[in-house]
N, C-alpha and C positions, 0 to 999 in steps of 0.2 A: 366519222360518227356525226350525225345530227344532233341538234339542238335537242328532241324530242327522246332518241336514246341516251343524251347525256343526263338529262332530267330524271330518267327511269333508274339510272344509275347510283342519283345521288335522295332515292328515295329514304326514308324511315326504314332502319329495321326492325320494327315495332312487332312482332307477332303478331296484332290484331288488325295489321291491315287486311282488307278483302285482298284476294288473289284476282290479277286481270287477264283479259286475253293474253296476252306475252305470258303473263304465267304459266297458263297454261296451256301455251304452245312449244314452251319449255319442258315443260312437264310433258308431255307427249313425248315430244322428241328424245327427254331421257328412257322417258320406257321404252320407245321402240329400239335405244341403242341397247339397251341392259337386257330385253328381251332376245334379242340375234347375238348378244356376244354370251351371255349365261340363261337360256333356255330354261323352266320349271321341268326335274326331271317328270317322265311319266310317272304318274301313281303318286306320287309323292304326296298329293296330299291325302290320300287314303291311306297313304304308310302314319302319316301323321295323325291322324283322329284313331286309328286303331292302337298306336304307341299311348294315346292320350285318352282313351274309354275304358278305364281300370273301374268297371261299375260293382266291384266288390272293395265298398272303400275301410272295410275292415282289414281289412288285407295287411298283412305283413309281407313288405316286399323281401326278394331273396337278394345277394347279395353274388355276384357269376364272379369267379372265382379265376383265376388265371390258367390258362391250360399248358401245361407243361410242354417244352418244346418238342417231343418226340410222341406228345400225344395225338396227333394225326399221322396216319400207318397209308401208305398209298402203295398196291402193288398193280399190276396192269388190269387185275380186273375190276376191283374198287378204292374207294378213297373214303378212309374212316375219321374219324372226328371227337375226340371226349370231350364235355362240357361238363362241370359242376357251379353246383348253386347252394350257398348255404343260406341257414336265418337261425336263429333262437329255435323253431320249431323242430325245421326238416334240413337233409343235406338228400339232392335230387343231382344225382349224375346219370347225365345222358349220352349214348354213342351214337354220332348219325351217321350214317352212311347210306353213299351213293346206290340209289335203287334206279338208275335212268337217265336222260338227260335232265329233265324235269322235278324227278322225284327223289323224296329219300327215304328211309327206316329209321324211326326214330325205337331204340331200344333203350328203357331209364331203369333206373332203382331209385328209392325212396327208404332214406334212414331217420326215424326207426322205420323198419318195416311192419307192415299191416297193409289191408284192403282199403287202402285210401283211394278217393274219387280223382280222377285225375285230369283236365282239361287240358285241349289242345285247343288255344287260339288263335285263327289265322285271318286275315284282311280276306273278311267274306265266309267265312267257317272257321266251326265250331266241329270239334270231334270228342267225342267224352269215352273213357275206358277204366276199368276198376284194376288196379294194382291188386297183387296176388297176395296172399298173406306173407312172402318174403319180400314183399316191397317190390316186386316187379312189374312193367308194362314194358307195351309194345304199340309204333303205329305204322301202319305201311299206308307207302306211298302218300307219302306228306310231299303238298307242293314245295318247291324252292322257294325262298323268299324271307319274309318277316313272321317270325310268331312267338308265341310267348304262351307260360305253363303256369295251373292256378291246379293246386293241390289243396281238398276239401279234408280235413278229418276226418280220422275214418271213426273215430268216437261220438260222431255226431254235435259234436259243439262245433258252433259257430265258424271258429277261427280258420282262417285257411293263408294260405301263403300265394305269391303271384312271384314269376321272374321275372326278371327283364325281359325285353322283346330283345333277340336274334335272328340274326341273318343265317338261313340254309342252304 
């Protein structure tokens, strides 16, 4: 070791020093190791500004609910899934199932039931369907991935509820 690394060594650890070339030849070389050993998945920050753009901030978020161990049914030709969601307002259980490699069916209810407005959120689309007056919807061919559901009243106030984002 030099004179000149020993010196650098036994600098201030002040926070308001400036950072020098060594610094930030250091700093390079860390990102380029942290880059090649843990990679930014794909998408991932589009999974994150979508998880993070809840632009109904009225919203009462829902509360996903633990899925019972025998609630996913897999026989050789599909493989099904039940979700619930409660809140104060609504309880939204959904069944999805595999409709594809890609795609799934999302089949829900909505208690109480009523023609409630129903949103499907997805990184890049938006799909809207009106529940039936016994609280039913349906969507086919929903991509795989991240999405999240925003249920508008169907009495016309304001309040509406949002779920968590999930994975399909």
């Amino acid at each position: 070791m030099n004179e000149h690394d020993r010196s650098s060594l036994r600098r201030s650890a002040d926070p308001h020093d400036e950072l020098d070339a060594t610094d930030a030849a250091i700093l390079r070389g860390l990102r380029r190791v942290a880059t090649a050993a843990d990679p930014v998945p794909a998408g991932l920050v589009e999974r994150i500004r979508f998880a993070l753009a809840l632009e109904d901030l009225e919203a009462e978020m829902m509360r996903l609910q633990e899925e019972p161990a025998l609630a996913g049914v897999r026989t050789a030709e599909q493989a099904t899934r039940t979700v619930t969601f409660e809140s104060e307002t609504f309880t939204i259980m959904i069944s999805i199932r595999s409709s594809g490699e890609d795609a799934v069916r999302l089949d829900g209810w909505i208690a109480p039931a009523a023609a409630h407005r129903v949103e499907l959120r997805l990184v890049g689309d938006r799909r809207v369907v009106m529940a039936d007056e016994q609280g039913r919807f349906a969507y086919d061919d929903v991509p795989r991935g991240l999405l999240q559901m925003a249920v508008y009243n169907a009495s016309g106030r304001p309040k509406s509820v949002v779920t968590p984002s999930i994975v399909v």
